[in-house]
VOVO-704222 format. One record per residue: residue in one letter; x, y, z of N, C-alpha, C in turn. Coordinates in Angstrom, 1 decimal, always signed. Example, Ala and Ser with C-alpha at 12.3 -4.5 7.8 and 13.67 -1.06 7.14 Angstrom:
2
{"A"; {+13.2; -5.7; +7.8}; {+12.3; -4.5; +7.8}; {+13.2; -3.3; +7.8}}
{"S"; {+12.8; -2.2; +7.1}; {+13.7; -1.1; +7.1}; {+12.9; +0.0; +7.9}}
//
This chain:
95
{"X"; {+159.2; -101.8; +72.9}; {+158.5; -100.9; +73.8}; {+157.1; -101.4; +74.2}}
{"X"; {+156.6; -101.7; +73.1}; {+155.0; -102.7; +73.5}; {+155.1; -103.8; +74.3}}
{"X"; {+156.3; -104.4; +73.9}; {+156.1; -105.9; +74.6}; {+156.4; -105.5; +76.3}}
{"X"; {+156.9; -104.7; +76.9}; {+157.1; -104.1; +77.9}; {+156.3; -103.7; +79.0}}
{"X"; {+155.2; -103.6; +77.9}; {+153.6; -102.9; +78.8}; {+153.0; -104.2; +79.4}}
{"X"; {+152.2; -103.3; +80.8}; {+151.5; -104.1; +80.9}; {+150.2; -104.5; +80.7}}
{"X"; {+149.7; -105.7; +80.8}; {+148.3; -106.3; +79.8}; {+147.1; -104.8; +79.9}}
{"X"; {+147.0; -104.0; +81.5}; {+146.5; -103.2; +81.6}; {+146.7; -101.9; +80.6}}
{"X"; {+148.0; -101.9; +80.4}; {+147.9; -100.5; +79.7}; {+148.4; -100.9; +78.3}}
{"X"; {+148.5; -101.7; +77.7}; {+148.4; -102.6; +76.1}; {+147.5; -102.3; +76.0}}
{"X"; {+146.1; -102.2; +76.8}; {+144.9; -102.4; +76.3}; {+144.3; -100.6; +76.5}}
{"X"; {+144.4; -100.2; +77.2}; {+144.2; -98.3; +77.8}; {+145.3; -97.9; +75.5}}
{"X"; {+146.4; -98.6; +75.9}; {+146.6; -97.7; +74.6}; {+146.7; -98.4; +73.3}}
{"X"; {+145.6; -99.7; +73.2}; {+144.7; -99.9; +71.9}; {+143.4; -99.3; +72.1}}
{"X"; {+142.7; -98.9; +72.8}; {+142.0; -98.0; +73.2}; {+142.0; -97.2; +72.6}}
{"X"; {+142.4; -96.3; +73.6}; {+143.3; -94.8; +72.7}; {+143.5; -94.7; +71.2}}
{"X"; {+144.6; -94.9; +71.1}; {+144.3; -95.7; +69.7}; {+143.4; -95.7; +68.6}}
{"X"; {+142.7; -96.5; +69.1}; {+141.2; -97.0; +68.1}; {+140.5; -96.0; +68.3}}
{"X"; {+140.3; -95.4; +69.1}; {+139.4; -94.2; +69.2}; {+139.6; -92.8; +68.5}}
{"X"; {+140.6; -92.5; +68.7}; {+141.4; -90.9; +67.7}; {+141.4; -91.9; +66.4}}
{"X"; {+141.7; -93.4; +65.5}; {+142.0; -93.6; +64.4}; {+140.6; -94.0; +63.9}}
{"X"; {+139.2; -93.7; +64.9}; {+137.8; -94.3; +64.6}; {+137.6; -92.2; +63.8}}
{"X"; {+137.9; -91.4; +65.1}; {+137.3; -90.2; +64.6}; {+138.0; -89.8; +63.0}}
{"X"; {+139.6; -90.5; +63.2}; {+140.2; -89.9; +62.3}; {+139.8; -90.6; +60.7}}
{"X"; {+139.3; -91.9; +61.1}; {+138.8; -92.7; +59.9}; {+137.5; -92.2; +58.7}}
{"X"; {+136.7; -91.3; +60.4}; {+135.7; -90.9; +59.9}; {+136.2; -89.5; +59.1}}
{"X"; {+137.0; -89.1; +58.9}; {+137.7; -87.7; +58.7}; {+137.8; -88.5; +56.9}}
{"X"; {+138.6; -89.2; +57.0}; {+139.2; -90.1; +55.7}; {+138.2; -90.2; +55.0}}
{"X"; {+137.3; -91.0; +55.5}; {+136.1; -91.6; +54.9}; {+135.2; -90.6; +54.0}}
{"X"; {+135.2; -89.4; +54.5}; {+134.9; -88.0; +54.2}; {+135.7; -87.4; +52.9}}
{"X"; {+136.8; -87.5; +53.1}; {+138.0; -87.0; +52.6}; {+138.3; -88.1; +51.1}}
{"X"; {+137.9; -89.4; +51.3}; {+138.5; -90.4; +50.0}; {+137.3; -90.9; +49.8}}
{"X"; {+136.4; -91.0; +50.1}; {+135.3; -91.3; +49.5}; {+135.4; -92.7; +49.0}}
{"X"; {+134.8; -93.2; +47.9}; {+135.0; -94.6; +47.2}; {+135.9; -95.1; +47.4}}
{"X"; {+137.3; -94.5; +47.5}; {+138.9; -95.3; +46.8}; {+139.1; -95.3; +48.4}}
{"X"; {+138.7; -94.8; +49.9}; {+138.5; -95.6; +51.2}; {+138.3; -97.0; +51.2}}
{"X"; {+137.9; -97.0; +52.4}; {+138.0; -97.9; +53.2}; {+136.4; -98.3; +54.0}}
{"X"; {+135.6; -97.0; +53.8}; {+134.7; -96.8; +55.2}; {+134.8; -96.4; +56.5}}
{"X"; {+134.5; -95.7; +57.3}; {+135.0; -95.1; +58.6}; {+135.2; -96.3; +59.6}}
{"X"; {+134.9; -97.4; +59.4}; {+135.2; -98.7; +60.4}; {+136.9; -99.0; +59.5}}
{"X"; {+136.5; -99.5; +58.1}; {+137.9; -100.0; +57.5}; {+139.0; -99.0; +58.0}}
{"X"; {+138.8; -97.5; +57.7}; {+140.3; -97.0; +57.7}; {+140.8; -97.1; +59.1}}
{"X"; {+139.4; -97.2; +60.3}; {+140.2; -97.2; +61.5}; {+140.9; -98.7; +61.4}}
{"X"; {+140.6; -99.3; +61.2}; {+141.2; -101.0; +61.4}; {+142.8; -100.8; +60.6}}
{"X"; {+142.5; -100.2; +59.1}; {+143.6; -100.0; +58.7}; {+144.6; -99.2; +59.5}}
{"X"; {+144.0; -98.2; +60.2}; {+145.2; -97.1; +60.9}; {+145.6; -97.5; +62.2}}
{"X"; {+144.8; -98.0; +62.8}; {+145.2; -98.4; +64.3}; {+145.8; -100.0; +63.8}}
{"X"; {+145.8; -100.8; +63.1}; {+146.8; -101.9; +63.3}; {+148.0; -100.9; +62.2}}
{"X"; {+148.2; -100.5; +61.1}; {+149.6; -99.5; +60.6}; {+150.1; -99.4; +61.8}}
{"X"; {+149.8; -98.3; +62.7}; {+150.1; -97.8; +63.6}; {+150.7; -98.6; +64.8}}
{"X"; {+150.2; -99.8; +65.3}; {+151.3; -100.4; +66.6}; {+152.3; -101.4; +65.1}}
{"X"; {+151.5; -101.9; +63.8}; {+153.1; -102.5; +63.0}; {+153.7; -101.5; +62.9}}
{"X"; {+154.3; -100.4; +62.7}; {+155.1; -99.1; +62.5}; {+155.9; -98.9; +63.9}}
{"X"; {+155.5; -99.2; +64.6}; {+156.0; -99.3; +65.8}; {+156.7; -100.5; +66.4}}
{"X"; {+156.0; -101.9; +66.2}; {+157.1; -103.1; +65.9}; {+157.9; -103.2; +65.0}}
{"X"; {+157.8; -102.5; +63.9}; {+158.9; -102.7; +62.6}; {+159.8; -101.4; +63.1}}
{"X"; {+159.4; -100.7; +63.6}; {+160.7; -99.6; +63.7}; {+161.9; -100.3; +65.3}}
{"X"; {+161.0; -101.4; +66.0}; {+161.4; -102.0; +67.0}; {+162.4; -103.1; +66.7}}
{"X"; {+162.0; -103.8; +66.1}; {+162.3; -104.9; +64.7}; {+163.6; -104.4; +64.5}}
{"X"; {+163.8; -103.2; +63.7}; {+165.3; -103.2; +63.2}; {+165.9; -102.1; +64.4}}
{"X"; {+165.6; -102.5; +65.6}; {+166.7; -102.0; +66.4}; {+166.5; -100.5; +66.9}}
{"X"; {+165.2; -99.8; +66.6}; {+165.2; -98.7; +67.1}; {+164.6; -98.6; +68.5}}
{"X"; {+165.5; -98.1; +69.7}; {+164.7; -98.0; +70.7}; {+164.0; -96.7; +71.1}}
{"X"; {+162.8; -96.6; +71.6}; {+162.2; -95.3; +71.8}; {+162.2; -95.1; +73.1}}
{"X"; {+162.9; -93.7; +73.7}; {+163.1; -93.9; +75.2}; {+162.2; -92.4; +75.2}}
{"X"; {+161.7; -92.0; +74.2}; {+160.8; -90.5; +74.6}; {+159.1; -91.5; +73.8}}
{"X"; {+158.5; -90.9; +74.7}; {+157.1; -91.2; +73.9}; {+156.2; -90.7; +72.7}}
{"X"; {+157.1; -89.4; +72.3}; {+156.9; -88.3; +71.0}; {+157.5; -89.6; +69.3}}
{"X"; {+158.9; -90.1; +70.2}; {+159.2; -90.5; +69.2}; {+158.1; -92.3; +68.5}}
{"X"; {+157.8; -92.3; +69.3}; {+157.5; -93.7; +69.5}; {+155.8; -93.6; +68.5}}
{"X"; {+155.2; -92.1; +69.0}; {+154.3; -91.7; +68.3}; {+154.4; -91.4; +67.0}}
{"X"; {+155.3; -90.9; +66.6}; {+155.8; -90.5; +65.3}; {+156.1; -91.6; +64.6}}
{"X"; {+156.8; -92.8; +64.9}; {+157.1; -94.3; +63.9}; {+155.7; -94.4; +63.8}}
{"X"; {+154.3; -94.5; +65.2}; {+153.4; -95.5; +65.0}; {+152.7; -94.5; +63.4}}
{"X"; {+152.8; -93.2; +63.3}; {+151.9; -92.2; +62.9}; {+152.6; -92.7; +61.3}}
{"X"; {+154.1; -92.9; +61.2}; {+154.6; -92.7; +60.3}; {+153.9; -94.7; +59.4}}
{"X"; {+154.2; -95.2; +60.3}; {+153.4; -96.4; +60.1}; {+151.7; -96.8; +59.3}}
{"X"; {+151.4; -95.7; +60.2}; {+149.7; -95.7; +59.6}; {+149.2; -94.7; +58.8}}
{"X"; {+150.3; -94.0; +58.3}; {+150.4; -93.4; +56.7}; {+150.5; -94.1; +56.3}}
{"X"; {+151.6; -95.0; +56.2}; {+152.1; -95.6; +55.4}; {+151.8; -97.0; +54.8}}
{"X"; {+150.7; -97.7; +55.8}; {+149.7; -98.5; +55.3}; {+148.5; -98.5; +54.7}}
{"X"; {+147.8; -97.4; +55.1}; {+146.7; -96.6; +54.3}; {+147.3; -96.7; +52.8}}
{"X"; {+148.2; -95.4; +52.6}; {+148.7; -95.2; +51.6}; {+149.0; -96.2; +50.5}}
{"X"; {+149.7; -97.4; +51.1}; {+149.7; -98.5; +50.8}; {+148.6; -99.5; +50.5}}
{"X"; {+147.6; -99.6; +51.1}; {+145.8; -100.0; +51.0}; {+145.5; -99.7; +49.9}}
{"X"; {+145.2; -98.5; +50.1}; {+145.0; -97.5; +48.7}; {+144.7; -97.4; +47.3}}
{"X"; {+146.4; -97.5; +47.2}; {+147.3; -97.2; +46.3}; {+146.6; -98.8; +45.9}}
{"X"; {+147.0; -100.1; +46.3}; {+146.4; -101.4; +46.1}; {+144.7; -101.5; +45.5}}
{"X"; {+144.1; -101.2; +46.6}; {+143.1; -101.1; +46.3}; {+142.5; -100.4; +44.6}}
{"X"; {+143.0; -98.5; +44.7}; {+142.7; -98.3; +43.4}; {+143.6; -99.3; +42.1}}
{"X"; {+144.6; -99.9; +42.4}; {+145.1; -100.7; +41.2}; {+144.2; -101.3; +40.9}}
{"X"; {+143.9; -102.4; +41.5}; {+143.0; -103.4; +41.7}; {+141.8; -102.8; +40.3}}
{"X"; {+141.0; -101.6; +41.3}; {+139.6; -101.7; +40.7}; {+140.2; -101.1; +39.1}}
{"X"; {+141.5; -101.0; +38.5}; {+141.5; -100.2; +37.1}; {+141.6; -101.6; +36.5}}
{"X"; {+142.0; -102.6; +37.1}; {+142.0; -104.5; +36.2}; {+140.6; -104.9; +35.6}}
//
């Protein structure tokens, strides 16, 4: 679905993107405090989750022909990296 776009609107929706995952970072940053990232880190973490969650849902073959669904892999993606960050990160600091 990504590779499809053009260079103009690849860029309109890392944009987008970065911007709702900058506000939402700052939300996080709020919300997790130390075991974050910082409101720059979690956006980096959630807007790159977010287009991998969307090449890995691509990857094994899923095509997205509605733009709801396509949102949902990327959203389910950049849970799922965070959560993953995280989850690493607090290991980490209990060593």
């Amino acid at each position: 679905m990504l590779m499809n776009l053009d260079p103009t609107w690849m860029m309109m929706a890392v944009a987008v993107v970065a911007i709702l995952s900058f506000i939402f970072g700052m939300a996080l940053d709020g919300l997790l405090g130390a075991e974050g990232f910082g409101p720059i880190g979690n956006t980096i973490v959630v807007t790159a989750g977010f287009f991998l969650g969307i090449f890995a849902a691509n990857a094994y073959g899923i095509q997205f022909y509605d733009l709801k669904m396509a949102v949902a892999a990327g959203l389910c993606g950049a849970f799922v990296s965070l959560g993953i960050l995280a989850a690493v990160k607090a290991g980490l600091a209990r060593l």
